[in-house]
BAFI-3210 file (N, C-alpha, C; in Angstrom, 3 decimals, decimal comma, padded with zeros to 6 digits):
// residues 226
n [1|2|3|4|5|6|7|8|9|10|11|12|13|14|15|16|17|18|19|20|21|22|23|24|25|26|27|28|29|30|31|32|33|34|35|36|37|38|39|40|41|42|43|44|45|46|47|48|49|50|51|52|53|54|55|56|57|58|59|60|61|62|63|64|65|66|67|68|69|70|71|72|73|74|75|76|77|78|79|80|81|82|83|84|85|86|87|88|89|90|91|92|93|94|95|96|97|98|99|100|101|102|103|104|105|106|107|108|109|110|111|112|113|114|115|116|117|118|119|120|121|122|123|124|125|126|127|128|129|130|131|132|133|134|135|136|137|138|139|140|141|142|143|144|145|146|147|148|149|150|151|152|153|154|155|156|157|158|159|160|161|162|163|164|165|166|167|168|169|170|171|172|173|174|175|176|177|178|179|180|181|182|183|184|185|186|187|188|189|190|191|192|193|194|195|196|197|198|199|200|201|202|203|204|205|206|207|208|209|210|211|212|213|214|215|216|217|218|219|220|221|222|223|224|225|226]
n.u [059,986|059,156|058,374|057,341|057,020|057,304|057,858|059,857|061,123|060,527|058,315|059,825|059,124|059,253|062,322|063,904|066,105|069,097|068,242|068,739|070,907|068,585|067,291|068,765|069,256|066,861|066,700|065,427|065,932|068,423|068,761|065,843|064,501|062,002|061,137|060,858|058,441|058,049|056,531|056,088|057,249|058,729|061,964|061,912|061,227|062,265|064,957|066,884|067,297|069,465|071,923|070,369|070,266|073,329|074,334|072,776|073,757|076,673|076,667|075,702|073,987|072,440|069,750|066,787|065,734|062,654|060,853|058,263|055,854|054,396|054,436|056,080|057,104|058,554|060,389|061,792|063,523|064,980|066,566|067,665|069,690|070,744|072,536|074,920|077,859|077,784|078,177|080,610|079,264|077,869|075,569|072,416|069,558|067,150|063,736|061,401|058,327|055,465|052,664|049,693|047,906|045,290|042,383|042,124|044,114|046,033|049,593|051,548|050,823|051,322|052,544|052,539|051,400|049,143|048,662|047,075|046,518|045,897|044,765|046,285|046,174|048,033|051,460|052,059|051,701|050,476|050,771|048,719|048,635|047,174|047,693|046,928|048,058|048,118|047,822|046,597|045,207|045,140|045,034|046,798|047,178|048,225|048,919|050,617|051,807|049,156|046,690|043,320|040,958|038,192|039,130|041,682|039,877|038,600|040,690|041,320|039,357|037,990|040,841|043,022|045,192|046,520|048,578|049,255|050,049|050,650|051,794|050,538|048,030|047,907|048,178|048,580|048,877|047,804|046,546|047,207|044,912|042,907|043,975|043,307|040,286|040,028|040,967|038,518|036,700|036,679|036,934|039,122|041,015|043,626|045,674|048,840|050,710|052,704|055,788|056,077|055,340|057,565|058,465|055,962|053,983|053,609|051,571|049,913|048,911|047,586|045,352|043,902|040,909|040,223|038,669|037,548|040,049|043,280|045,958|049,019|051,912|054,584|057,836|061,160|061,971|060,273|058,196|055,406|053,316|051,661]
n.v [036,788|033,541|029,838|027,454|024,187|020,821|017,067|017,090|019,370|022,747|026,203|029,128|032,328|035,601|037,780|039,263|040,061|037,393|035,411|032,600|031,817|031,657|029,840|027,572|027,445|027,088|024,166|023,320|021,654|022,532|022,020|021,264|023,448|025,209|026,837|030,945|033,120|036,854|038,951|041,877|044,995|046,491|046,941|045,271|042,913|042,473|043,350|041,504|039,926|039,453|038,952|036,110|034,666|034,573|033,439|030,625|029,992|029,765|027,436|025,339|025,220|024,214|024,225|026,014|028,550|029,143|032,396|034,027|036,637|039,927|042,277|045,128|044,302|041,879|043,517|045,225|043,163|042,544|044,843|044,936|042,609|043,393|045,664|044,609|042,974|040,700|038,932|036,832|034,876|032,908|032,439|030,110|029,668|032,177|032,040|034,229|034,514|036,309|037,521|038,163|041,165|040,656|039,633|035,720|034,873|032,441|031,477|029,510|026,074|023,150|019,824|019,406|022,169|024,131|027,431|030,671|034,337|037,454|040,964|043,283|046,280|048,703|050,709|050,294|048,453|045,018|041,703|039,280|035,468|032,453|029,580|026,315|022,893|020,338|017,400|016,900|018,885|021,356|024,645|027,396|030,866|033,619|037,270|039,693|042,621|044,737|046,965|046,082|044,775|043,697|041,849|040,221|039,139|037,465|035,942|034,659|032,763|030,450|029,117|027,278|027,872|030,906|033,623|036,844|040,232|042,499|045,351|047,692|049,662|051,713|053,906|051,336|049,467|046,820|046,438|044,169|043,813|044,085|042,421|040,214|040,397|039,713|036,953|035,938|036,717|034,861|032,481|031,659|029,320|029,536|031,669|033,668|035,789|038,728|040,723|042,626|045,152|047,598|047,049|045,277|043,861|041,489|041,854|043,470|041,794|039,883|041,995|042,294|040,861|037,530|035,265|032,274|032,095|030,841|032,437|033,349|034,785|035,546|034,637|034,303|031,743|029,816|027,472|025,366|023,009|020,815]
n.w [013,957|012,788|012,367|010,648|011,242|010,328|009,903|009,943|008,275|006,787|006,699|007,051|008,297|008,145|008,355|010,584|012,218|012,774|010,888|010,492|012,719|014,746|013,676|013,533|016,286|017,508|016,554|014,078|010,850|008,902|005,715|005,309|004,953|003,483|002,204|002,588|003,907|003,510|005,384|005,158|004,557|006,235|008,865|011,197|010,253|007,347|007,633|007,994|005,749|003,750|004,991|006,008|003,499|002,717|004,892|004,673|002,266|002,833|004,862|002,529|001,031|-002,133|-003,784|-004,939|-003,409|-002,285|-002,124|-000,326|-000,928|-000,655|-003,324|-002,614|-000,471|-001,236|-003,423|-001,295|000,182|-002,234|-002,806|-000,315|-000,652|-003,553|-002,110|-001,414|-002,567|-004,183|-006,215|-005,824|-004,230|-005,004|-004,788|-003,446|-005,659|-006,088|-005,768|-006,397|-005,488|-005,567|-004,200|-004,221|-002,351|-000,581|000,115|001,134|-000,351|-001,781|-000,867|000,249|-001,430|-000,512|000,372|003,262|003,826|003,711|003,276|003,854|002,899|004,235|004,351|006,452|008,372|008,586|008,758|006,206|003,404|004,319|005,463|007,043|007,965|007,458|008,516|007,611|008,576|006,660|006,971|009,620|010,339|011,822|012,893|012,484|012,946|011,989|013,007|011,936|012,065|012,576|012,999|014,437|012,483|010,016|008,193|009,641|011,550|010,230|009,309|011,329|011,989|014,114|014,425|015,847|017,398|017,605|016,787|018,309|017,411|019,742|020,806|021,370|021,813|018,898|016,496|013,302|015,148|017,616|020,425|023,678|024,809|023,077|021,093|022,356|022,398|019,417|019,464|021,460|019,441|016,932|018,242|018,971|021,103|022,173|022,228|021,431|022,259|020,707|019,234|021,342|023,579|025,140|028,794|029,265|031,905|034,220|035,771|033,889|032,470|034,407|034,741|032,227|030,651|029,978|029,625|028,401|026,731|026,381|027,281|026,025|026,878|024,733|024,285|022,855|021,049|021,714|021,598|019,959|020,501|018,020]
ca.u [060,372|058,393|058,653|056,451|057,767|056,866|058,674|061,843|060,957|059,969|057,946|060,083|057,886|060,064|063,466|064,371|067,596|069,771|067,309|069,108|071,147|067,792|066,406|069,508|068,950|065,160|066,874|065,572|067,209|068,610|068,220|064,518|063,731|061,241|060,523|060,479|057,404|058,124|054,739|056,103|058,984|060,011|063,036|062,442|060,294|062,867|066,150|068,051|067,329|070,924|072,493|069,900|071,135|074,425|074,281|072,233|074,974|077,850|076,143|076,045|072,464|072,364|068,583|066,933|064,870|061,291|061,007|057,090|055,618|053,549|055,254|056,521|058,053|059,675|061,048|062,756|064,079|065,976|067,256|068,821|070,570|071,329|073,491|075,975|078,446|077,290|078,168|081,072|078,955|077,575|074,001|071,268|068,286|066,042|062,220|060,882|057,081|054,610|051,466|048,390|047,753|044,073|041,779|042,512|044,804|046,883|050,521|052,119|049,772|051,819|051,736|052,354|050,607|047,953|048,944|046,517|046,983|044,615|045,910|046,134|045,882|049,463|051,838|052,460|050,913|050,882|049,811|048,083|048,814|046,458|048,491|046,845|048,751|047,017|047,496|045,986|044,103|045,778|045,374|047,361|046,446|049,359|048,277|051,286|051,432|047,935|045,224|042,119|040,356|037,687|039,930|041,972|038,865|037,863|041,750|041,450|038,073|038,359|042,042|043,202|046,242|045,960|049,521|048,659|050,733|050,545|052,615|050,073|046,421|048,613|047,838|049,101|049,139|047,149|047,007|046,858|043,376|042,385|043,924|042,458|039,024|040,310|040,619|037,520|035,455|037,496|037,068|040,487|040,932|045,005|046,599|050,318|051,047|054,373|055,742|055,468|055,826|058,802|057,729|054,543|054,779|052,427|049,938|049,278|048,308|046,563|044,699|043,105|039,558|040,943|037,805|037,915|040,689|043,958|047,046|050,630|053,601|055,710|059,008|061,773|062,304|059,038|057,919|053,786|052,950|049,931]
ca.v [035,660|032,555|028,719|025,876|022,215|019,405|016,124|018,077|020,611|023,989|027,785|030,473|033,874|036,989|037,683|040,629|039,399|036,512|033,873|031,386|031,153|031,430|028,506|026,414|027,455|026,152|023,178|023,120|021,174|023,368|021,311|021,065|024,872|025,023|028,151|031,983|034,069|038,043|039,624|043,600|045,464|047,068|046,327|043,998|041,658|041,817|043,264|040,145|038,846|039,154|037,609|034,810|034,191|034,151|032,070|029,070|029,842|029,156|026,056|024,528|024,782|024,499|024,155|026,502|029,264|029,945|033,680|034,773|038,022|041,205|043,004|045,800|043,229|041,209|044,521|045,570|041,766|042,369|046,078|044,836|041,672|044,123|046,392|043,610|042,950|038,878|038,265|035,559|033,869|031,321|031,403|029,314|030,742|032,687|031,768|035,212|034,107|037,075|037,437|039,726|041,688|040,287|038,084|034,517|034,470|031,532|031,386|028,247|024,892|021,943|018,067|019,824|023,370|025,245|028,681|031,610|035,497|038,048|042,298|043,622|047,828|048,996|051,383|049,717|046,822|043,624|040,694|037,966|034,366|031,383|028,090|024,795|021,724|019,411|016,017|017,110|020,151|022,141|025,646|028,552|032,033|034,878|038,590|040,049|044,081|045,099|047,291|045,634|044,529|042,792|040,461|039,657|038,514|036,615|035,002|034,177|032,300|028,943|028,624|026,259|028,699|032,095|034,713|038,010|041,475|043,232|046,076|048,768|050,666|052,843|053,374|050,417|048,106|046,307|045,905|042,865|043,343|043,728|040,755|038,667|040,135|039,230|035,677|035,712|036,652|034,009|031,509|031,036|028,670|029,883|033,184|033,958|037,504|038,875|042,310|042,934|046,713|047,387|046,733|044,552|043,078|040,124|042,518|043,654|040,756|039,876|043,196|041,001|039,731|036,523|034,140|031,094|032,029|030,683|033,796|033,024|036,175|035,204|034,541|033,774|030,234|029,720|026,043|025,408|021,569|020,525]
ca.w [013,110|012,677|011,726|011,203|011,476|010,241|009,411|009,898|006,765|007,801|006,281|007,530|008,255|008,111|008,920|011,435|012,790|012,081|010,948|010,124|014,064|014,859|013,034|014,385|017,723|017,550|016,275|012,960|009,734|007,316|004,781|005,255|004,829|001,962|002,069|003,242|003,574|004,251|005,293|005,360|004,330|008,007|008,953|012,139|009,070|006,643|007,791|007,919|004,257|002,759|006,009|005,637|002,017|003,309|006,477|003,873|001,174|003,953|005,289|001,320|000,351|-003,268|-004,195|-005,215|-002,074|-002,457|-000,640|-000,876|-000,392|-001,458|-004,131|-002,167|000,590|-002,143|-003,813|-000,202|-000,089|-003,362|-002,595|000,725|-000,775|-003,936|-001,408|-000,725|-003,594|-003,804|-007,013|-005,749|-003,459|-005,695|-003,616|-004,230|-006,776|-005,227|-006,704|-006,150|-005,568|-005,749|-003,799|-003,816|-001,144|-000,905|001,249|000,878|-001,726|-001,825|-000,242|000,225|-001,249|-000,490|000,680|004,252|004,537|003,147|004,079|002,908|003,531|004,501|004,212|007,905|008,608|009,436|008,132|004,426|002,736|005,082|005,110|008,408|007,719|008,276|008,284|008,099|008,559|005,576|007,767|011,265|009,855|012,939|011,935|013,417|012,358|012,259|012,208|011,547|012,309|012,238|013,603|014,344|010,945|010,127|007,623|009,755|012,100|009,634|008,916|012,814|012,290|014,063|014,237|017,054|017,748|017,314|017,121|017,643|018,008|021,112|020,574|022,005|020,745|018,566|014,668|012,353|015,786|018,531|022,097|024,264|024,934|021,500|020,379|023,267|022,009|017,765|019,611|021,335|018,233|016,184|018,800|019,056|022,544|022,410|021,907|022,008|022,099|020,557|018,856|022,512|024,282|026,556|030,006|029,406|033,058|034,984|036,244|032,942|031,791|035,443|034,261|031,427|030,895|029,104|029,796|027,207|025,613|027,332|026,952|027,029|026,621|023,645|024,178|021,868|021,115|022,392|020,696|020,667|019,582|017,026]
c.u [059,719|059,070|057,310|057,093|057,167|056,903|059,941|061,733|060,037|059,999|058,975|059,367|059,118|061,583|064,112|065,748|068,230|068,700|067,676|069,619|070,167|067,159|067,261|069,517|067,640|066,103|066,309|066,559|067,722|068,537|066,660|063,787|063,502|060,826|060,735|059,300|057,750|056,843|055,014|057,142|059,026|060,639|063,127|061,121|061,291|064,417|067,266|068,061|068,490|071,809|071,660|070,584|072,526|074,852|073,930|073,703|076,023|077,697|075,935|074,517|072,894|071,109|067,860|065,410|063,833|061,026|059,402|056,717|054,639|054,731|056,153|057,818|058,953|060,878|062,278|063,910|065,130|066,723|068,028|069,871|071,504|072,181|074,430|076,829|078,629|077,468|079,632|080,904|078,453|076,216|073,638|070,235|067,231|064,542|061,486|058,908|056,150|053,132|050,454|048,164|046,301|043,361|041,911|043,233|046,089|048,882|051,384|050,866|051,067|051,451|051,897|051,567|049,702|047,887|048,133|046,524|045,752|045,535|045,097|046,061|047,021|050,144|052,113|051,918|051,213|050,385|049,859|048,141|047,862|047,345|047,896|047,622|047,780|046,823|046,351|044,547|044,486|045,983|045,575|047,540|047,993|048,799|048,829|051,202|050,093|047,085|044,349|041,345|039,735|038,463|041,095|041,243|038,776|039,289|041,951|040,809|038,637|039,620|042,397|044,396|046,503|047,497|049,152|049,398|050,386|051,249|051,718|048,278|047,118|048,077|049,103|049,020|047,561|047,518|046,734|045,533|042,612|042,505|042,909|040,882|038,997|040,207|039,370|036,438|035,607|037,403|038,245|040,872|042,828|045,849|047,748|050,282|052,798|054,267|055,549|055,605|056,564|057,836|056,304|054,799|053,424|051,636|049,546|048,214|047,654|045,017|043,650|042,072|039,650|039,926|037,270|039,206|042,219|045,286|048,484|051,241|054,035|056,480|060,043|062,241|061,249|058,214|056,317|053,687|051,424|050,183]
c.v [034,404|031,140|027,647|025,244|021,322|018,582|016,763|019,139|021,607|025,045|028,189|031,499|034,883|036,728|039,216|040,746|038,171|035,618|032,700|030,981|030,986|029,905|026,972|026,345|026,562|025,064|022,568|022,648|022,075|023,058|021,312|022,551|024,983|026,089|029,379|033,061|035,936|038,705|041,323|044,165|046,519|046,520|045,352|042,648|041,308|042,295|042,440|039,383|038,726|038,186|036,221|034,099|034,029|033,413|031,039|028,637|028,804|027,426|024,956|023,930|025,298|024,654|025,250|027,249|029,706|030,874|034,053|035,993|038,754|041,539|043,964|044,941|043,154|042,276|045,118|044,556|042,222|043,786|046,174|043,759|042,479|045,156|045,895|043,877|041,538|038,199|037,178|034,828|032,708|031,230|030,790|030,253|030,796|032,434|032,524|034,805|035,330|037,080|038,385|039,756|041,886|039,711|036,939|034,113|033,227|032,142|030,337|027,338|023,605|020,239|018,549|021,202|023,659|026,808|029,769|033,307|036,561|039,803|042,777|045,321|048,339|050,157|051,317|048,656|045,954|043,000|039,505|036,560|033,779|029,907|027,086|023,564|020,402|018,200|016,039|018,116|021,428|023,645|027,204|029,921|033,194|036,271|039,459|041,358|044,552|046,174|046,378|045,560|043,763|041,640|039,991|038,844|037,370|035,409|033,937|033,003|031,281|028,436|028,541|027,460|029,911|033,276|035,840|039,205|042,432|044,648|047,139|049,523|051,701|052,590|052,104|048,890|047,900|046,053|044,413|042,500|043,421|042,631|039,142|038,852|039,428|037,610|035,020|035,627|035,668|032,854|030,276|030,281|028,957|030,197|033,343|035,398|037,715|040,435|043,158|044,704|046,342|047,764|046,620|043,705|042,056|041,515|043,241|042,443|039,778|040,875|042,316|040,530|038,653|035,638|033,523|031,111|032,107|031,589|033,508|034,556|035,774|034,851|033,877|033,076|029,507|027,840|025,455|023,469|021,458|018,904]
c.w [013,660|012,329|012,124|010,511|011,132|009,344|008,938|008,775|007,681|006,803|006,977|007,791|009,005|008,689|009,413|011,683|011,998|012,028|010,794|011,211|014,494|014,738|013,485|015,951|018,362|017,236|015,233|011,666|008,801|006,487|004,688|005,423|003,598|001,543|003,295|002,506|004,111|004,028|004,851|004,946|005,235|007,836|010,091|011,516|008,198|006,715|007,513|006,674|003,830|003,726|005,962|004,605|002,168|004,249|005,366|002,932|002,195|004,558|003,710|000,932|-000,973|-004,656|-003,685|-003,632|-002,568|-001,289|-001,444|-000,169|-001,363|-001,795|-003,090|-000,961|-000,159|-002,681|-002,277|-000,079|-001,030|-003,192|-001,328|-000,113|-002,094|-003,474|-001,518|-002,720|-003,788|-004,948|-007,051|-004,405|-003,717|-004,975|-004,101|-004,946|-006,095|-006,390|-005,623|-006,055|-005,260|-005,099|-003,821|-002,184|-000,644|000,202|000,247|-000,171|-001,434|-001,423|-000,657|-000,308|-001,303|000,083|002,317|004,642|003,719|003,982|002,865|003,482|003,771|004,759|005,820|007,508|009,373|008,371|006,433|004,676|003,579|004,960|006,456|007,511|008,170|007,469|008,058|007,995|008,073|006,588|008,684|010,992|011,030|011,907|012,899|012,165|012,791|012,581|011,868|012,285|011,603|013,212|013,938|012,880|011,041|009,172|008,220|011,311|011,877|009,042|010,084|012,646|012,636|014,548|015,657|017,835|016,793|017,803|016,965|017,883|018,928|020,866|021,462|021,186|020,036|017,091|014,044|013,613|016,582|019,959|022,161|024,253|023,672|020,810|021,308|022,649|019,920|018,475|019,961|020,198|017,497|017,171|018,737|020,648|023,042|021,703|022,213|021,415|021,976|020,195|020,041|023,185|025,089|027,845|029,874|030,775|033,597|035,710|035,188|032,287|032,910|035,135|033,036|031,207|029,736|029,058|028,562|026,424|026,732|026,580|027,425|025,838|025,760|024,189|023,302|022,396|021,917|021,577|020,846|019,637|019,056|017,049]
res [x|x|x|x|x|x|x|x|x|x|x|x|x|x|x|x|x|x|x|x|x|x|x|x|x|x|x|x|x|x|x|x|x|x|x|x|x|x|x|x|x|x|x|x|x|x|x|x|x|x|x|x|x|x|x|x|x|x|x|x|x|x|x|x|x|x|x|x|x|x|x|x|x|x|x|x|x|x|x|x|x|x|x|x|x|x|x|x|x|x|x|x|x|x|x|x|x|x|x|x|x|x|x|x|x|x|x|x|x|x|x|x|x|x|x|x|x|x|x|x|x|x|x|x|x|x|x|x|x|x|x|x|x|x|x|x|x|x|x|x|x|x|x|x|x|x|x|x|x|x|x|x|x|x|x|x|x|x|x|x|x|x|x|x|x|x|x|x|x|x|x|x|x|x|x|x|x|x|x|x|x|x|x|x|x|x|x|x|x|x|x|x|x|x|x|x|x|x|x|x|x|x|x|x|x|x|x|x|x|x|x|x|x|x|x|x|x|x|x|x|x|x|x|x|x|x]
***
């Protein structure tokens, strides 16, 4: 789970767990969530959608939630919150937003982001984010659950800050050192690695040929400034 910030309004990107203690924990406004993007329909991407909708409800959002996604995502989205029996919660209106599962197809265009998607190589349809922040031009690159691909190489290109999944060389994912080389080629100058493997430890990542490209561990609640 994801967020970008700025001027107190904030994207969402997936919801595994509770996103919404989440998003108060970061110290995000609730009021100023403009949006959720779900890249995948796994369950530690979109698990938590009906508790989301319920945590906002509870807190007294009444305008209306833009949730975007590939079809298939969106469809998981509505077959978890359809489980629940929600018809006297009064939520807010979900504005189901639809995306192709494409290179560069549009996302978010607003007076703060320009977010465009790019389809990664994983078990089901996904989709790699590239963010830009319209003011600054600050542009941080997602890759969501992926293989190695050249589109999402090419979603990397350039981008000042560069998230990439670590998880392992296994089909649908990536290792560490794969992503450090997706940054190198992309001339990404700083990589955060998440989706991490159990026991990834400091001499793994001593292990490393990281040169130009500076490598920090993830950790949740992790906060990167543009």
């Amino acid at each position: 789970m994801l967020a970008l910030e700025a001027e107190e309004r904030s994207i969402l990107i997936d919801c595994g767990g509770d996103l919404f203690q989440r998003a108060l924990v970061a110290g995000l406004d609730p009021e100023g969530i403009d949006g959720l993007i779900i890249t995948h329909e796994h369950p530690d991407h979109v698990g938590g959608f009906a508790l989301f909708m319920l945590r906002i409800w509870q807190a007294g959002r009444s305008r209306p939630l833009p949730v975007y996604g590939i079809a298939r995502a969106l469809d998981q989205a509505r077959r978890l919150l359809g489980s629940f029996e929600t018809d006297g919660w009064s939520l807010p209106e979900i504005e189901w937003i639809e995306v192709d599962c494409a290179e560069g197809v549009s996302v978010v265009d607003s007076d703060l982001w320009s977010i465009t998607a790019a389809p990664g190589i994983h078990g089901v349809p996904t989709i790699g984010l590239r963010c830009q922040h319209v003011d600054s031009g600050f542009v941080i690159a997602y890759s969501c659950d992926t293989e190695p691909c050249p589109a999402i190489d090419r979603l990397a290109l350039g981008a000042d800050l560069l998230i990439h999944e670590a998880t392992g060389e296994v089909r649908g994912h990536s290792s560490a050192a794969q992503a450090v080389d997706v940054a190198r080629r992309a001339g990404c100058p700083q990589l955060v690695l998440v989706h991490l493997p159990r026991g990834l430890d400091r001499e793994d990542m001593d292990r490393l040929e990281t040169s130009g490209v500076q490598v920090v561990v993830g950790e949740e609640l992790d906060r990167f400034e543009f």
